[in-house]
N, C-alpha and C positions, 0 to 999 in steps of 0.2 A: 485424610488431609483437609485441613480448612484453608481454602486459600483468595485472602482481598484482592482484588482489581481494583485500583484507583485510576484516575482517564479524567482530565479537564472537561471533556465533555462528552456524550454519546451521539455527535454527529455523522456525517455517512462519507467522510473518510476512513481511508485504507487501516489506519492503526485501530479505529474503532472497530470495525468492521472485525478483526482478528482479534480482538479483543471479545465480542460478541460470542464468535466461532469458536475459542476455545475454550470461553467460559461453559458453553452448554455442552461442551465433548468432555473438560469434567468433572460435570455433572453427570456424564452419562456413563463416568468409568467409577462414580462412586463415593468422588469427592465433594464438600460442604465446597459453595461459592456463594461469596458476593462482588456486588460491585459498585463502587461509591465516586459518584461524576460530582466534580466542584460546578457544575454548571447547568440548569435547566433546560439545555438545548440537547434534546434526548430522541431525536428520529428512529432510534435504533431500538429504541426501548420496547417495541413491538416484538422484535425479532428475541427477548427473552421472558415474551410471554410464555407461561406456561412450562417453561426448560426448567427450573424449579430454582434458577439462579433467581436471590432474592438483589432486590434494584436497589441503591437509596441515593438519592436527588436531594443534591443539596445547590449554593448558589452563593457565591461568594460576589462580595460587595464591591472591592478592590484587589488590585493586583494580588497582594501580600494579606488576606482577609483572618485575623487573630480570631474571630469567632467559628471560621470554619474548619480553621485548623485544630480547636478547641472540639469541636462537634466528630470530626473526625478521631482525632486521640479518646475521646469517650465510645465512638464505637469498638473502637479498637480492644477498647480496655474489658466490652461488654460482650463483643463480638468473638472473640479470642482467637483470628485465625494463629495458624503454624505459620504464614508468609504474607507479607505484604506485596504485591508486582504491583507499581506504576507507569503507565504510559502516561506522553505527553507533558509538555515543562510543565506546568503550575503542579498538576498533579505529583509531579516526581518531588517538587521541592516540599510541597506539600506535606509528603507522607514520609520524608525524612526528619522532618520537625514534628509530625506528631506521634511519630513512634519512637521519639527520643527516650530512654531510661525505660522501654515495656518489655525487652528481649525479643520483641520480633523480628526478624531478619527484614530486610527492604528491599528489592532488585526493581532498577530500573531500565527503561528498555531504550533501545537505538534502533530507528525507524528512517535513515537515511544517511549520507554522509555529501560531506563535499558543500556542507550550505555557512552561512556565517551566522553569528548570535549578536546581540547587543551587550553593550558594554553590562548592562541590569542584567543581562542575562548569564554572563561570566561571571559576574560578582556570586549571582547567587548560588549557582554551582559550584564555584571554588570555598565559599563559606562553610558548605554543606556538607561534601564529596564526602570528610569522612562517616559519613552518616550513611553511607550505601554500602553494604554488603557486595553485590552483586550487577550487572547491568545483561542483558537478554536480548542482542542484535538480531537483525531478519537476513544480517547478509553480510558476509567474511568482510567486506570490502568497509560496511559500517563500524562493523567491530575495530578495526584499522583507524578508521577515522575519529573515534571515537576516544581510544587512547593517545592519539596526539593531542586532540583539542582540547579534552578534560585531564589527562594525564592519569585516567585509571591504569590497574598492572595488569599484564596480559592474564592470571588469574583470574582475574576479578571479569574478566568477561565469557562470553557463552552465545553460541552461533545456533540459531533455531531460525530453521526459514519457516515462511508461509506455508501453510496448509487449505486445503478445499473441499468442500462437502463434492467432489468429485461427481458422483451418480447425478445428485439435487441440481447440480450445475448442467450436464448434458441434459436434463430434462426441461431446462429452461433455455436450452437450444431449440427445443423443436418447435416450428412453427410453418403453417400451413399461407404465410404470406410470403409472395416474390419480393422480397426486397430490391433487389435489383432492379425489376418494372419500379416500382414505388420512386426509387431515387433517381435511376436514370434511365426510365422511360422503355427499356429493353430487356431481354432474360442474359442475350450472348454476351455480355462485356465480362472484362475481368477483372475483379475490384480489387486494390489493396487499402487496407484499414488503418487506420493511426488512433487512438484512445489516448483522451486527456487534454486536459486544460492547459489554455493558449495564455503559456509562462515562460519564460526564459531556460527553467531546468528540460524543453521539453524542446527546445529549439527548432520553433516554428519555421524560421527560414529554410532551413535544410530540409525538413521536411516538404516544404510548399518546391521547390529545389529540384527535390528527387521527384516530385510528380511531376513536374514538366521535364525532366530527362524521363521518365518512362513514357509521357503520353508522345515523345520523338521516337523510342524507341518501337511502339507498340501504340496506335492510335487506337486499337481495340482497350487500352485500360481505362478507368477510373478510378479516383481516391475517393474516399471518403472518411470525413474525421469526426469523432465521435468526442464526448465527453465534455465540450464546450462550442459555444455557439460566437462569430464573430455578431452577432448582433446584440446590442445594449454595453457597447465597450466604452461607453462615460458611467455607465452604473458601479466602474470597480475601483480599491481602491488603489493608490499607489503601495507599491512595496517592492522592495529589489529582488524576491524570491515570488512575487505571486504573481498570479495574470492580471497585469494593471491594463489601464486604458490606452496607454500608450505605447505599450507592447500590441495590442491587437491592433490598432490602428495602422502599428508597422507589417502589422501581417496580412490590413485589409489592401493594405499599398503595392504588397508584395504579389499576392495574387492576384490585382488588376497590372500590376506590371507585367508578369511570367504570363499574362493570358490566358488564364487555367479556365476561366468561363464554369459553365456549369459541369462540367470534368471532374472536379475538383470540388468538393461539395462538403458543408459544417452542417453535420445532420444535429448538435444540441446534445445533451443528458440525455440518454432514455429508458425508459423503465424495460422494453425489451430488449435493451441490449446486448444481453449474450445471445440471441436469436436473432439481430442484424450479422452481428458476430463470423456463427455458424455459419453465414451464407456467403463471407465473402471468400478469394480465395490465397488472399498472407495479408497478414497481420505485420507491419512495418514502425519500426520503434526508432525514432531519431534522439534520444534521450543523450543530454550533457551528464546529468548526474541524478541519481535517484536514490531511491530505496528499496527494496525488494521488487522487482517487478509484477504487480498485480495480475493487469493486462495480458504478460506475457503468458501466467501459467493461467490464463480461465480461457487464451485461445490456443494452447495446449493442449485443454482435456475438447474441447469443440471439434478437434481435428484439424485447425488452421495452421497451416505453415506459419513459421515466424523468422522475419531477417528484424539484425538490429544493430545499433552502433556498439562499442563495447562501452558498458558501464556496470556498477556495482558488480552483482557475481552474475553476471550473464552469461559468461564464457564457461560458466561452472553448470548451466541449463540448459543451454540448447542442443542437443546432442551432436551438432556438425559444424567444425569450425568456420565452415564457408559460411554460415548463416551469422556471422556477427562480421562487419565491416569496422579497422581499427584508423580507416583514413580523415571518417564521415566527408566525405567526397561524393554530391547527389550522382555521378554517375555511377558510381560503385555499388550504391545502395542502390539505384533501380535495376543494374543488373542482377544485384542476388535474387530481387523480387522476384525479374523474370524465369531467373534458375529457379527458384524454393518453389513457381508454379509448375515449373517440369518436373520437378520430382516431390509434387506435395504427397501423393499416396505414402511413399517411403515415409519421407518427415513427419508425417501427420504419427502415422504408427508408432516411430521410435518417439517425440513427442511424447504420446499415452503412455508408453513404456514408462519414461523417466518420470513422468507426473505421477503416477501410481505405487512405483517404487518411492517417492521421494520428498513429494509433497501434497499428500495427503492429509484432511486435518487428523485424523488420527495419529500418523506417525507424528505429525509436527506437536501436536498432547503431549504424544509419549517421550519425544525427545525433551519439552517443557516438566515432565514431572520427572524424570534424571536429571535436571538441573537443579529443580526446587529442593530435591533429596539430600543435592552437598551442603544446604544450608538450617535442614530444618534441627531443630535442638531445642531441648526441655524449655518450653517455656516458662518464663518467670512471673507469668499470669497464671494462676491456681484455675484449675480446670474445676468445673461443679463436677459435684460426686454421682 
């Protein structure tokens, strides 16, 4: 099977990142890939050195760019895959325009639900839609969302969760420094972790919330939040879905209000992060609405307990229903904390269990190339002899 990945861009968000991941898994089950970013902002591009997936970098001028979409339909035409998979809008619209009159099938994917589009952004989808064969959600709960707001047929969609280099990941657990000393000064405290960026979808208040009900509950805890930093919050820009300035400003307000002092702590991005990860002891998810939960399955295979609000298919991953709170009420959520620490051994195990059965990037391949199958058909591009 030949199969294109198009992606606006190869940055080091989540939809890339699995994009990345499933490209080189098939490649490594025996299938031709490429991958073709309307954009030269390619961090990622590292990680398919070598995987034998071939890259092509392109860079479009404007929103709606006729020459790239031109550039594109000529690979297409030269390239011959069996399918075309799009992530990410520009990409999706992209490559429904230039794979118009070639026979090759298009599926596009859904990487969240519950968010709003712009009025350009509807236009262009509804113009378009009949030009998608197919669309490849990460989570039951997107797929849902996705046929309300675009009005695909429940046919026409296809539920593939996330997948994980499982092994490669615990091995970037292990590390021979106390994080604990490092951030707060001590080995005996007990930490819960939050991962991700200080946005609205991620509902910092409740968060910041539930740490001062746990530090009442237990003066032995500490939080720590990973994945963005409250300092440089004039650097961002406005947007009703992103971490603006104004949002964090409400969050620096919030935590000199609640008194959390250095309790409560924004350790930034960081390159070890699944090895702060691994040390702490639950992983605690305040999330309004998301997409797959990333986070949730990389402190899964670490062995971190995990409590969380219900969102997307959360209630379909955690093995115990006491670990998803349906109130988001900060006391609730720091009790389960306190519980998921009493019985992290249990959780941790069943956890690995379900990640190994479940989300695996292998199985999550294998389930993407039984999708790709109900679509693929003679194409009407002459194959060389």
């Amino acid at each position: 099977m030949r199969v294109l990945f198009t992606v606006s861009d190869l940055d080091l968000g989540g939809a890339q990142k699995q994009l990345v991941e499933l490209a080189r898994e098939l490649v490594r089950r025996g299938h031709d890939v490429a991958v073709y970013t309307m954009n030269d902002v390619v961090p990622r591009a590292k990680d398919l050195q070598g995987s034998g997936v071939e890259l092509i970098v392109d860079q479009k001028r404007s929103k709606l760019d006729g020459k790239v979409i031109g550039r594109l339909r000529r690979f297409v035409r030269s390239w011959k895959p069996d399918i075309v998979h799009a992530f990410l809008f520009d990409a999706e619209i992209y490559s429904r325009l230039a794979c118009v009159a070639t026979g090759v099938p298009v599926l596009n994917s859904e990487r969240s639900d519950n968010y709003t589009i712009s009025g350009t952004q509807r236009m262009g989808h509804w113009l378009t839609k009949a030009l998608v064969d197919g669309v490849v959600a990460n989570s039951r709960s997107g797929s849902r969302f996705a046929q309300k707001l675009y009005g695909y047929a429940p046919e026409q969609m296809h539920v593939v969760w996330n997948g994980m280099r499982i092994d490669e990941f615990e091995r970037r657990g292990e590390s021979a420094v106390g994080y604990k000393r490092e951030f707060f000064g001590r080995d005996d405290v007990k930490v819960a972790v939050l991962i991700g960026a200080i946005k609205p979808a991620k509902d910092y208040p409740l968060a910041l919330r539930t740490a001062a009900e746990l530090f009442r509950k237990d003066p032995g805890w500490r939080v720590l939040f990973l994945g963005d930093s409250l300092a440089g919050a004039a650097g961002y820009k406005a947007g009703v879905h992103s971490d603006t300035s104004a949002y964090k400003e409400e969050a620096m307000r919030l935590h000199a209000e609640l008194g959390l002092g250095d309790r409560a702590k924004f350790a930034g991005n960081r390159k070890d992060l699944p090895a702060i990860v691994a040390q702490c002891d639950v992983l605690f998810v305040t999330s309004a609405w998301e997409g797959f939960p990333n986070s949730v399955l990389e402190a899964m295979v670490l062995g971190v307990p995990v409590v969380s609000t219900d969102y997307s298919d959360i209630r379909h991953i955690l093995p115990r229903g006491e670990q998803v709170i349906a109130s988001r009420r900060p006391g609730e959520m720091a009790e389960a904390i306190v519980e998921a620490f009493i019985d992290r051994d249990e959780i941790a195990a069943e956890q690995k269990r379900w990640v190994r059965t479940h989300a695996s990037i292998e199985t999550a391949t294998e389930n993407l190339e039984r999708v790709y199958r109900q679509y693929l058909r003679p194409s009407l591009l002459a194959r060389p002899a």
